[in-house]
N, C-alpha and C positions, 0 to 999 in steps of 0.2 A: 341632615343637610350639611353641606362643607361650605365651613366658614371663606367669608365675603366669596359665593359661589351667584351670580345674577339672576334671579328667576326672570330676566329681562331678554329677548330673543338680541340676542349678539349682533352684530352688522360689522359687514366686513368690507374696507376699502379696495374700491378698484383703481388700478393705475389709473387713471385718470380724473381723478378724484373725487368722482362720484363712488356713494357706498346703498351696498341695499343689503338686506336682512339674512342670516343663515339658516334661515326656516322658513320656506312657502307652501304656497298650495298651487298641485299639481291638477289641470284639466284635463287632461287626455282621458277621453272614455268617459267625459262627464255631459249627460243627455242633455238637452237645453231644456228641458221639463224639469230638472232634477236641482242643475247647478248655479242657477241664480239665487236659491235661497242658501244650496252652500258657500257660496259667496257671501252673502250677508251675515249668517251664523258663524262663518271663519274672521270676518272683520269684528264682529262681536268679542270673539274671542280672543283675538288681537293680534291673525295675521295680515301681513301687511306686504307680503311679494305672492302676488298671482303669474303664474308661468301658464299662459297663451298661445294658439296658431290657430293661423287661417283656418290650417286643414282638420281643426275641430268641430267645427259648425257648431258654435257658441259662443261667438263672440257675443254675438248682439245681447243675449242675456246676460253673461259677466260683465259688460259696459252698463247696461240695465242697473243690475243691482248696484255696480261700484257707485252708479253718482246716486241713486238714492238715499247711498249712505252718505254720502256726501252733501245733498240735499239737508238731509237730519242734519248735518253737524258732529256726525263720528269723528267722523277724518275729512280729510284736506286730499284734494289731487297729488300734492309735493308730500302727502305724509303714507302715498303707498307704492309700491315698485311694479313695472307691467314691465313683463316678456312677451314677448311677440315675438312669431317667425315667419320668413319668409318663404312660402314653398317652392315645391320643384319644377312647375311648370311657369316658374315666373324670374327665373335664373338668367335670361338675357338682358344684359342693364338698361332695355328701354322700358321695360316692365317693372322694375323694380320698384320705382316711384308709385306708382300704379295702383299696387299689388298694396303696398304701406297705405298709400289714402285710403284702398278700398277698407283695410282694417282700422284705420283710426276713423271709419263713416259707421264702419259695422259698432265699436266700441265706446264712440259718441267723446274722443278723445284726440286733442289739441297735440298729441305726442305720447310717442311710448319710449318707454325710461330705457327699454334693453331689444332690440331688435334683433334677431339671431339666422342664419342663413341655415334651414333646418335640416339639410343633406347635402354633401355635396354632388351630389347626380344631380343633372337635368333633365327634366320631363319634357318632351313633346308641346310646345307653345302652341296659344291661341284654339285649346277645344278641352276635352276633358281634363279635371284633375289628376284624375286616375287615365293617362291615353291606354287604352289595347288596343292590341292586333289581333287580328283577326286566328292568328292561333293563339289566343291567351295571353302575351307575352307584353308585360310594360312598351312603350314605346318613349325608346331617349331624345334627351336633346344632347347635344354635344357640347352645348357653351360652358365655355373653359370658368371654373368659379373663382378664379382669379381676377376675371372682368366682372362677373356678379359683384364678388369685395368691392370694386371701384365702384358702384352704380353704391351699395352700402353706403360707402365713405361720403356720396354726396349728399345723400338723406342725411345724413350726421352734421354733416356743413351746417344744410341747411334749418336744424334746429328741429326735425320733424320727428328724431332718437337722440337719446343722450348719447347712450352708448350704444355698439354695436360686436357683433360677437360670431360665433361658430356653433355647430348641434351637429352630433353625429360625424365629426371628421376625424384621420388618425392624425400621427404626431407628424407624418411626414407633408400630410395634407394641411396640416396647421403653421408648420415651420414655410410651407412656400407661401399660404398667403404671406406670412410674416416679412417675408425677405421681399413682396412687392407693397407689403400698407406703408402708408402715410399716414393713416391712424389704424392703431394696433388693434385687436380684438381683445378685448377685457375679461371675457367670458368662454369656457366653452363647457357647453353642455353634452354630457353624457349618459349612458344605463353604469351604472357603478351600486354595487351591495358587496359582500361577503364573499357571494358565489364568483362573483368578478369583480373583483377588489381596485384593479387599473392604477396599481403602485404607481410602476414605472411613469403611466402617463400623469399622475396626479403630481408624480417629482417633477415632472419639465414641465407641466404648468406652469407649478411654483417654481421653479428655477427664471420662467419667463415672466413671473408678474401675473399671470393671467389665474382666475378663479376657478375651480371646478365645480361645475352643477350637476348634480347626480339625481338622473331619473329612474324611476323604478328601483327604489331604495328597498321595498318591500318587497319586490321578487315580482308585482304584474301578475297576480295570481289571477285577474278579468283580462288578460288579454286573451281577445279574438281566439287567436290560433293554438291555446294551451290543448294538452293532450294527458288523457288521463296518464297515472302516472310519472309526470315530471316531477323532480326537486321542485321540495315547496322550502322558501326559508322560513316562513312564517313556523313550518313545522318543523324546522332543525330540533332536533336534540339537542345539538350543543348550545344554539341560541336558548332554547328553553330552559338550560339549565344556568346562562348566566341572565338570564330575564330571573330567574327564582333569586336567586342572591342576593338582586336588587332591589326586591320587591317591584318590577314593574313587568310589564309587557314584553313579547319579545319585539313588537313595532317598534316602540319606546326603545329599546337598545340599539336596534338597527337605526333611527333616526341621532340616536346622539352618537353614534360612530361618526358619524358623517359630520356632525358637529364639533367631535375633539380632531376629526382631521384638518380643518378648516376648508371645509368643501360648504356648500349651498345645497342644500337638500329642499324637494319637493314630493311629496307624498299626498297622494289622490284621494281623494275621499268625497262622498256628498253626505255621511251622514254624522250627525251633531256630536254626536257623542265617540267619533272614531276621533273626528276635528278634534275636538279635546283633549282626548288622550294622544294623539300626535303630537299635542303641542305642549304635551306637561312635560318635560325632557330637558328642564335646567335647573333644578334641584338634586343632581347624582351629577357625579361622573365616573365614567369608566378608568379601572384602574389600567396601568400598561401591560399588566399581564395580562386584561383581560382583552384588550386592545390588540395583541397580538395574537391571542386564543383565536381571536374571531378572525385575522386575517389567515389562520390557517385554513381557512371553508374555501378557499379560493379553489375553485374546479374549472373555470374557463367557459361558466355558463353563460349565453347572452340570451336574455327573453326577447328582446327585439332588435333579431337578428335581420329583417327586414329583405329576405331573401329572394324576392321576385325582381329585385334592382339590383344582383347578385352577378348580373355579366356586365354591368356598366362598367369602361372604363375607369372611374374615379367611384365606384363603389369603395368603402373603407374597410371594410373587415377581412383583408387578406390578411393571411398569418405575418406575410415579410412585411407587411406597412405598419401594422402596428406598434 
């Protein structure tokens, strides 16, 4: 172990001074059968930032479990961090408010510490989550997410998020809300690993104060739409060979990259024993050479490329917005 190294999950301040922890747990893709006891078994273990959305259908369970643990006397409402987002068919700022109570009803929760705008495309208001046309095709809203920000900034006023943030937008999409807030976005959430490293945007984050939260650290090896044959990082070779040096896992090494970046890592799990070992990763650290070993895997991969919202105006993954 390297001396006065913290086996303590680290917490990192956000501009505005609130701070929440460098290591959560990630819900997406976690069954409401499944993840209220991973919720309890990760609080056990001693995580302490849960990353949430509407458009999981689990809230009700992960609010479930959180106050039960809190019931016992685990923890404290103020001693764990809740992400929350808000989805795409609720991007016009009368909905906004709305859309927040219905998740702080679902979640059995007085406020959530980090409220995030989860894409910038708007969906089709007042019917499906998911609207289709009638030939297959998403159906948009056009409301500009620069007025969604505004409706944001007023839930923040009024005490009902602490903070409030970005998910899925690029740098140029994040630079104009910035030049209309009045209060800044603290956060913004991303897919960031090895295969897609997001230097460049992880530097003007930090240039602007703002946090990087990197989803799908582990590559989303359960998402939905995989196809046989894609890169797995789980099974790099290179990964593998510096997970052997360290003696640990290659998850374990893919999560504390993220942690000597000073990025926010979330990594998904329901089962007790993955929980663990994702969270054993502050007793090592990565050397720089091995730190930049691993940013050479960079290939330009995104596992949730999210391509059926792919003609929307302010879809984010054009080559020149990034």
């Amino acid at each position: 172990m390297i001396e006065g190294l913290s086996l303590q999950v680290p917490t990192l301040k956000l501009k505005n001074g609130e701070t929440l922890p460098a290591l959560g747990l990630g819900t997406w893709k976690s069954k409401p059968k499944d993840v209220g006891q991973a919720i309890k078994d990760a609080i056990d273990i001693g995580y302490r930032l849960f990353d949430c959305a509407y458009i999981y259908k689990n809230e009700k369970e992960i609010g479930e479990a959180i106050r039960e643990k809190i019931k016992e006397g685990v923890i404290q409402r103020d001693g764990i961090y809740i992400v929350n987002k808000l989805w795409s068919t609720y991007h016009r700022p009368d909905l906004v408010e709305p859309a927040l109570d219905k998740s702080l009803a679902n979640m059995g929760l007085d406020y959530i510490d980090l409220y995030l705008i989860h894409w910038p495309m708007g969906l089709k208001e007042d019917g499906s989550e998911y609207p289709i046309s009638k030939d297959a095709r998403l159906i948009f809203s056009n409301v500009d997410y620069v007025d969604t920000w505004k409706a944001m900034e007023r839930v923040c006023k009024k005490g009902k998020v602490k903070s409030i943030g970005l998910s899925n937008f690029n740098r140029k999409q994040i630079e104009r809300v910035i030049k209309y807030a009045k209060i800044h976005p603290v956060v913004v959430q991303i897919e960031c690993h090895p295969y897609l490293t997001q230097t460049r945007m992880s530097e003007f984050l930090q240039s602007k104060g703002i946090i990087l939260m990197a989803y799908s650290p582990l590559g989303s090896k359960d998402r939905p739409w995989a196809k046989p044959g894609d890169k797995e990082l789980l099974n790099d070779p290179k990964m593998h060979k510096v997970a052997v040096k360290y003696n640990k896992t290659v998850a374990q090494i893919l999560l504390r990259y993220h942690i000597q970046r000073g990025h926010v890592v979330i990594p998904k799990s329901v089962n007790k024993a993955r929980l663990q070992e994702n969270f054993n990763i502050f007793d090592f650290e990565l050397s720089d050479e091995d730190m930049k070993a691993i940013n050479t895997l960079d290939c330009n991969i995104r596992f949730c490329p999210y391509k059926e919202a792919s003609e929307h105006a302010y879809y984010p993954f054009k080559r020149s917005d990034e």
